[in-house]
N, C-alpha and C positions, 0 to 999 in steps of 0.2 A: 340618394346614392352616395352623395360626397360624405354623408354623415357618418352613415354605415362605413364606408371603406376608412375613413379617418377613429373612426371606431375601434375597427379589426387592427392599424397599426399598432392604438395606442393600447388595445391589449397585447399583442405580438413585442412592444417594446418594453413593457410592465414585465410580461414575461423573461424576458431576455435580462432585462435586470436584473431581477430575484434569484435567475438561473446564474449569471456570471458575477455577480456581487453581491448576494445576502444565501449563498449555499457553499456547502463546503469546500468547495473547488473555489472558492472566494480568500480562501486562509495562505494568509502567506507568509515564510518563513521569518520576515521583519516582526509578525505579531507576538513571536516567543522568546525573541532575540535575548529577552531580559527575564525568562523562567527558568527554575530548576528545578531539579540537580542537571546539572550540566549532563546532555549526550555525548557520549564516547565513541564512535563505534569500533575501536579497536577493545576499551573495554568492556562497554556495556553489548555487542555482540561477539563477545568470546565464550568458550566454554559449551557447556549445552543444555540445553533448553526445553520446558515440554507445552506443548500450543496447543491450546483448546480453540476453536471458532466456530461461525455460524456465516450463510452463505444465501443473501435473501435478492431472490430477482425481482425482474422490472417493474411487478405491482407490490411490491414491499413484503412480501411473502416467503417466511422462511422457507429455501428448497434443498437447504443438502447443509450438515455439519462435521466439523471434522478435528481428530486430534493431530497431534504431529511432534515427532522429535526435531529439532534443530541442533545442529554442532558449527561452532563459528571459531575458526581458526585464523591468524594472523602469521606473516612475516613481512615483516617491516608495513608498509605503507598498499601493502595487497592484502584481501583477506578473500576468504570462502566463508561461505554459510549453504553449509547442504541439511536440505529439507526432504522427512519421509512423512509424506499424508497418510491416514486411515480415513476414508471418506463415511459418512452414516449410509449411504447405497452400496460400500465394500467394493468402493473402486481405491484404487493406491495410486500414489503415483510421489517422484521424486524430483527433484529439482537440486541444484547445483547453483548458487548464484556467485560471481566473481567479481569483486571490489577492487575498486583501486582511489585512495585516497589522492583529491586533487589539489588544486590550489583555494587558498584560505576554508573553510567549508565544504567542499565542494566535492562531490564523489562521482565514479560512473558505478554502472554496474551491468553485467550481463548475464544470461542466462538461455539455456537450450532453445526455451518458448519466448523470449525475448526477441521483438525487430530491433537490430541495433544494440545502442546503448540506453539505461535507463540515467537518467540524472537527475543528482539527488544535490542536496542542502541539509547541514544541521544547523541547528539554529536554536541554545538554549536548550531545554528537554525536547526536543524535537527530532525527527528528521523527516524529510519529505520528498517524492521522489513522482519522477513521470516517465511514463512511459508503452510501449505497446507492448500486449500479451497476445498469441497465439492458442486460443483454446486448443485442448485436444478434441480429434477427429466425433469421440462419442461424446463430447459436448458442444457440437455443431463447427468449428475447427474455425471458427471467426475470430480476426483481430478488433480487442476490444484496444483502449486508450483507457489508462489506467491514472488514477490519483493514489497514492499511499503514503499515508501519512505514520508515523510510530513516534506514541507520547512516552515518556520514563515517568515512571511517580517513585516517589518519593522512599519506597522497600525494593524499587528495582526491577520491579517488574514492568513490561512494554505491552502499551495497550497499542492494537492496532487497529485502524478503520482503512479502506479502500472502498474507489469509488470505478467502476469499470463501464465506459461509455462508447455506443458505437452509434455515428453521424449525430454525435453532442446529446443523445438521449441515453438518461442511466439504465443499465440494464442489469447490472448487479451492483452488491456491495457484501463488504467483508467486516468484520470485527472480529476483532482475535485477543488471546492474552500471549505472552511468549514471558513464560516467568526460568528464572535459572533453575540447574535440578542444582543444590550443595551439593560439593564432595565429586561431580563427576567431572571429568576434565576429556578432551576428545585424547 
């Protein structure tokens, strides 16, 4: 009995490692500190933007895709970035998020479906960000804990991933593009 249950911890702790230190919620904003092109977010989310994504639940299985316009506006050390989804089921929905650039790196940001503040880090082509999402009601209206992460490469375009988890097990993820449209300005 002592074997087995010394067993069950030491997969339970193997576990627990792979999940908090060799997966993506492992990545932290020290490891891009010294990548580029440098992230802006007053430059590199200005203007506006058209987002393609994909939206795969808790058994890794594509369930919903979606485009999206973005418009990202600044004054001074505040910005917005309002987002309009076109979901692959023809569901819409729009969001609002509101920045505020902090000290060294350091940003909040909020939003309608947001608990609180989200808080973010740039760091290099990076930036990253945590925080709680409030799904809406016809997608079961649960607060998930969100990881998102946004890379810059190299033509300027923002690859995104997120990781959205409720009582530490993932039950979605996102990948996204958010490239600039030229020539449109909000």
């Amino acid at each position: 009995m002592k074997l087995l249950t010394a067993l069950l911890l030491l997969i339970l702790a193997a576990t627990f490692a792979k999940t908090v230190l060799l997966s993506f919620r492992a990545q932290s904003p020290d490891d891009y500190a010294d990548t580029g092109p440098a992230f802006s977010l007053k430059q590199h989310l200005s203007g506006t933007f058209a987002s393609e994504g994909l939206i795969y639940g808790p058994k890794g299985k594509l369930t919903n895709s979606f485009v999206a316009e973005m418009v990202g506006e600044w004054d001074g050390d505040t910005g917005t970035l309002t987002e309009k989804f076109t979901y692959s089921n023809g569901r819409e929905q729009n969001r609002k998020w509101f920045l505020k650039l902090g000290e060294g790196n350091t940003f909040t940001a909020t939003a309608d479906d947001i608990v609180g503040e989200a808080q973010g880090v740039v760091s290099g082509s990076t930036v990253s960000m945590r925080y709680q999402i409030v799904l809406p009601p016809e997608a079961g209206g649960h607060t998930l804990t969100a990881t998102d992460w946004l890379y810059l490469t190299q033509d300027g375009v923002i690859m995104n991933k997120s990781e959205m988890r409720k009582f530490g097990l993932k039950v979605a993820e996102l990948i996204a593009t958010m490239r600039p449209v030229p020539g449109v300005q909000p």
